[in-house]
C-alpha positions as CSV (number, residue, x, y, z in Angstrom):
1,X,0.0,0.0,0.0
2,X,1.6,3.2,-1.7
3,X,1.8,5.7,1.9
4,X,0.5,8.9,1.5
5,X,4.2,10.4,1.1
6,X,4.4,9.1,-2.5
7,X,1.1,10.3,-3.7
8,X,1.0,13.7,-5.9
9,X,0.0,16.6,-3.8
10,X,-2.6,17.1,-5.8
11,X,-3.7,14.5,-5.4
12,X,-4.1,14.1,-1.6
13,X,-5.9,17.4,-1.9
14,X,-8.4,16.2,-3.8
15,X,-8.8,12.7,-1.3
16,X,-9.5,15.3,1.9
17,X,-12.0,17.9,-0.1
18,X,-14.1,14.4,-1.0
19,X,-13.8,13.2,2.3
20,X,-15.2,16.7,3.6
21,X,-17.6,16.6,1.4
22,X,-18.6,13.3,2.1
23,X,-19.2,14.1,5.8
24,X,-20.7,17.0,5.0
25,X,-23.6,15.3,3.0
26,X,-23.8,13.0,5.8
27,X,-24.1,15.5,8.3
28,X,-21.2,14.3,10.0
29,X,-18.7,17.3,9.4
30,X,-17.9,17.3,13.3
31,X,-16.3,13.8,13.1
32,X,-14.2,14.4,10.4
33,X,-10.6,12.7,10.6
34,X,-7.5,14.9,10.4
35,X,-6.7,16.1,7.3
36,X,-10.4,16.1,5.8
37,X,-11.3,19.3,6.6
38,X,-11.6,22.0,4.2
39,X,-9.2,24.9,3.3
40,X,-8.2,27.2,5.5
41,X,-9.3,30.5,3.3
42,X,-12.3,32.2,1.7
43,X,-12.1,34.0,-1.1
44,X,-11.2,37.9,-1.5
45,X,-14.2,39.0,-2.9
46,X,-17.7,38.1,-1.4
47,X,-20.7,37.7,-3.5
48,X,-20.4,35.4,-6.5
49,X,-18.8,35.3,-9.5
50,X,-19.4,36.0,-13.5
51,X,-18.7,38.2,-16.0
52,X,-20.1,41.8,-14.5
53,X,-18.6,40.5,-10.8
54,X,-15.3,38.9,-10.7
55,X,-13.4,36.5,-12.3
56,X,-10.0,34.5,-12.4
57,X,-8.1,35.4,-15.1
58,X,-4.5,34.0,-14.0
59,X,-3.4,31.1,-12.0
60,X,-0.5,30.9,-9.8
61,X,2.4,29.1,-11.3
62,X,4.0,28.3,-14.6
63,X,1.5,29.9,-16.7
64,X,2.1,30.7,-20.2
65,X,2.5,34.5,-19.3
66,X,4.7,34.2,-16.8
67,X,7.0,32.3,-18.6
68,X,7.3,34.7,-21.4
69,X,8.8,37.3,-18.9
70,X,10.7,34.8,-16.5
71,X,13.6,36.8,-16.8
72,X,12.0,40.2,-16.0
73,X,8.9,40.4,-14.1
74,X,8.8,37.0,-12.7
75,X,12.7,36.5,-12.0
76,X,12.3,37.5,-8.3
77,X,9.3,34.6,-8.0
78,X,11.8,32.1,-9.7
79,X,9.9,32.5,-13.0
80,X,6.6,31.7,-11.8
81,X,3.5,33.4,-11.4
82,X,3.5,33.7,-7.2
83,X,-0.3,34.9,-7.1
84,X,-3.9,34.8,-8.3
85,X,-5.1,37.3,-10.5
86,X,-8.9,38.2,-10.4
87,X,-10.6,40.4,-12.6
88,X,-12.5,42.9,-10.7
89,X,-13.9,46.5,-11.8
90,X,-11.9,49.4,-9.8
91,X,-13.3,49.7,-6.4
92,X,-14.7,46.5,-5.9
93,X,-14.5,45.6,-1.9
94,X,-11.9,43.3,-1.0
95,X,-12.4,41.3,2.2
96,X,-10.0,38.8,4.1
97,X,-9.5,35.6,3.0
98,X,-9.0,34.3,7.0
99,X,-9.1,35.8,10.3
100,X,-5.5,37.9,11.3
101,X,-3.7,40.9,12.1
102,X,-2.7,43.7,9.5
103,X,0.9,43.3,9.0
104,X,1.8,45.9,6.3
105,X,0.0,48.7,4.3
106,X,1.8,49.8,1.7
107,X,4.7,47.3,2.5
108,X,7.8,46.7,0.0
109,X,6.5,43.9,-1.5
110,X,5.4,45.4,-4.9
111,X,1.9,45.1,-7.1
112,X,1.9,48.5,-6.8
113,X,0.4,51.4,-6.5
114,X,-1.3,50.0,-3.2
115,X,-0.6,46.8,-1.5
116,X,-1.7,45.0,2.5
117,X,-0.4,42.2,4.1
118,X,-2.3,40.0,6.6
119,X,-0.8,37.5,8.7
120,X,-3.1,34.4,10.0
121,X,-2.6,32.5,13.0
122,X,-2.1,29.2,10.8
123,X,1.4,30.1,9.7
124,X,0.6,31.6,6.7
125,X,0.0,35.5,5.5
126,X,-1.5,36.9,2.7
127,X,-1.0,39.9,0.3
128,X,-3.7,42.2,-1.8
129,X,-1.9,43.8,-4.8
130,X,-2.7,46.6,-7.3
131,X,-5.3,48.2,-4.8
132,X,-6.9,51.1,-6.0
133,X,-5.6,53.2,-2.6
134,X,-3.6,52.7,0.5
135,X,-5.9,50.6,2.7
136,X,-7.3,52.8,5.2
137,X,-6.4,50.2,8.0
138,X,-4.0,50.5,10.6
139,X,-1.2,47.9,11.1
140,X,-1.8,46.0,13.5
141,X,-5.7,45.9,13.3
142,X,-7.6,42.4,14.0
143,X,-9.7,41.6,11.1
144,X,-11.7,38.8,10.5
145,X,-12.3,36.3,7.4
146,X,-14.7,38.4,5.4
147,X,-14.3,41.8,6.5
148,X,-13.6,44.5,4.1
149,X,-10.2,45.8,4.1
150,X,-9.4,47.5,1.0
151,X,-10.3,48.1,-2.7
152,X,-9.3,46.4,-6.0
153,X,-7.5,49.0,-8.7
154,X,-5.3,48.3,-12.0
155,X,-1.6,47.9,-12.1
156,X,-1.8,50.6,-14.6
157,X,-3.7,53.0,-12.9
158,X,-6.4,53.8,-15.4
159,X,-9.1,51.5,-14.4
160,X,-9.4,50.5,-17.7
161,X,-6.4,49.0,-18.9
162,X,-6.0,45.8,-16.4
163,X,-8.2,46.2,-13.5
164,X,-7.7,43.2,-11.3
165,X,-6.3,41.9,-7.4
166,X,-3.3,40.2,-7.1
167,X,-3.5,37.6,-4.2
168,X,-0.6,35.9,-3.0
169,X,0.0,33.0,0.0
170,X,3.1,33.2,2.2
171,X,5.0,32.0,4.9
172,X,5.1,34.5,7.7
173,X,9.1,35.0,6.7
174,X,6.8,36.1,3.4
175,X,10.5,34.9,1.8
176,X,8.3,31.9,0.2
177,X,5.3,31.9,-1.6
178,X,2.6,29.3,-1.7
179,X,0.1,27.8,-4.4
180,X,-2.9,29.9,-3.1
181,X,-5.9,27.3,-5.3
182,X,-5.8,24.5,-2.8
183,X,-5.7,26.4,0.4
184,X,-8.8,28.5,-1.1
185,X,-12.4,27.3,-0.7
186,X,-13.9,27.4,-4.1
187,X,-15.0,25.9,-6.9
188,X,-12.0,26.1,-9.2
189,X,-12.6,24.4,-11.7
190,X,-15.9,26.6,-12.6
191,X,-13.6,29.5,-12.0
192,X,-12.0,28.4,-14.6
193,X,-14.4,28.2,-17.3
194,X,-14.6,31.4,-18.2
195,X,-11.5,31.5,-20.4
196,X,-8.6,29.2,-21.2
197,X,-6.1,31.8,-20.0
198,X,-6.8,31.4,-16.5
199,X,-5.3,28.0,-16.4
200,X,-2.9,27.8,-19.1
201,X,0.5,26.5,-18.3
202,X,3.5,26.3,-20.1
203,X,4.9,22.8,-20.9
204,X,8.1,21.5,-20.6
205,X,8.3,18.9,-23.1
206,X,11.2,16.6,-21.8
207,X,8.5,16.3,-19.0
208,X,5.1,17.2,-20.4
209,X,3.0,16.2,-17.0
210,X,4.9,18.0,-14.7
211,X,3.3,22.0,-13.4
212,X,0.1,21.2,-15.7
213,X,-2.6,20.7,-13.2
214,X,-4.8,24.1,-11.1
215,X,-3.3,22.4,-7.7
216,X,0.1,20.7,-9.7
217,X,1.9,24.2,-8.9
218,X,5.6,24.4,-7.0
219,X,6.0,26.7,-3.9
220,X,8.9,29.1,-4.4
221,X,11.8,30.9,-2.8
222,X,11.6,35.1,-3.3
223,X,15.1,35.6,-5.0
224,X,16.0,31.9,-6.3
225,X,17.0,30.6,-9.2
226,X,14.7,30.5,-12.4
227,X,12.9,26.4,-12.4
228,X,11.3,27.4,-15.9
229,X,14.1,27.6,-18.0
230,X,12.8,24.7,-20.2
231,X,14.9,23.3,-23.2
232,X,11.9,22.4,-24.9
233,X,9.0,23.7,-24.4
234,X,5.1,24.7,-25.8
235,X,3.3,27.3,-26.7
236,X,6.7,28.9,-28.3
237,X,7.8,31.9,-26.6
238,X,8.3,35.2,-27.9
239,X,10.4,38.0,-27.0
240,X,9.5,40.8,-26.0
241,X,5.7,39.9,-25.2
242,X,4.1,42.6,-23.1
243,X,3.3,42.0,-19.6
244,X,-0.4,40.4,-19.1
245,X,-1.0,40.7,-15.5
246,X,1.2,41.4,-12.2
């Protein structure tokens, strides 16, 4: 019997969301085993989503857009993309994804112009990018899952051009970034169907399987080396393709 070391990530992620599921139908959520229960997060918008709401429109990981810049804007996050992106007009509310304490406003941790850190209890914090103004939130400030805390802008400023939240998972070193999909409750996979670009990932064709998968996504270091730099790879990448979201 394979032990639960040697299965995919993924994988096991998917075991404990259809064990909690299970339970849940069964009405027996309070029994539930370690390691069934659901993620730890919400997500940053309340409401639901579709076209006039909000919507993902980039995965974390080794999607197609970061790879054409992983030696510019993705160097720092080892080539990947280290976030979310979800489309969201300018000055939508953004609420917490988990009970915490406001770490940063404005921190140095780019996806300017405005940006907020949280850090959870659980080990983990998280980051709101390309906010449409400085959070009017003091540091240090207990918020809870749900509670507003800021509002969603565009990279570029205009409202028109990009208008989205970047939302990343770290460690509370925020030094490593983490795969935010399966620590967020949500139905992905419907998230998804809007377009193909929020879950397209680049392939590495000596190893066509590998970083393909919503959940399939390495964690990464701030600062190390590129892990992208494939020999052989698909879709072709083109110089000098313009940035598609931060």
């Amino acid at each position: 019997m394979k032990s639960i070391l040697t299965i995919p990530r993924r994988t096991q992620n998917r075991l404990r969301r259809l064990a909690w599921l299970a339970l849940a139908l069964a009405g027996l959520l309070m029994a539930a085993p370690a390691g069934a229960e659901p993620p730890p997060f919400g997500m940053p918008f309340a409401g639901q989503p579709g076209p006039d709401t909000w919507l993902l429109s980039q995965a974390y990981g080794n999607t197609s857009g970061a790879y054409r810049q992983r030696n510019s804007t993705y160097r720092l996050g080892q080539g990947i993309h280290f976030g979310i992106d979800i489309s969201a007009a300018c000055g939508t509310t953004v609420v917490a994804i988990g009970d915490g304490v406001v770490a940063a406003v404005d921190g140095p941790y780019g996806s300017a112009p405005h940006n907020l850190m949280i850090n959870h209890p659980n080990g983990y914090a998280s980051l709101y990018g390309h906010l449409l103004e400085r959070p009017r939130i003091a540091v240090g400030t207990r918020v809870e899952r749900g509670q507003p805390v800021a509002l969603s802008g565009d990279p570029d400023e205009t409202c028109y051009s990009r208008p989205h939240l970047h939302l990343e998972i770290r460690d509370l070193t925020y030094r490593r970034a983490f795969n935010p999909i399966p620590l967020i409750d949500a139905d992905w996979d419907n998230l998804t169907l809007a377009g193909g670009f929020g879950r397209n990932f680049q392939r590495d064709l000596d190893d066509p399987r590998r970083w393909q998968d919503l959940e399939d996504q390495p964690d990464i270091v701030f600062g190390g080396t590129i892990i992208n730099n494939f020999a052989r790879t698909w879709p072709p990448s083109f110089p000098n393709t313009p940035a598609l979201g931060r």
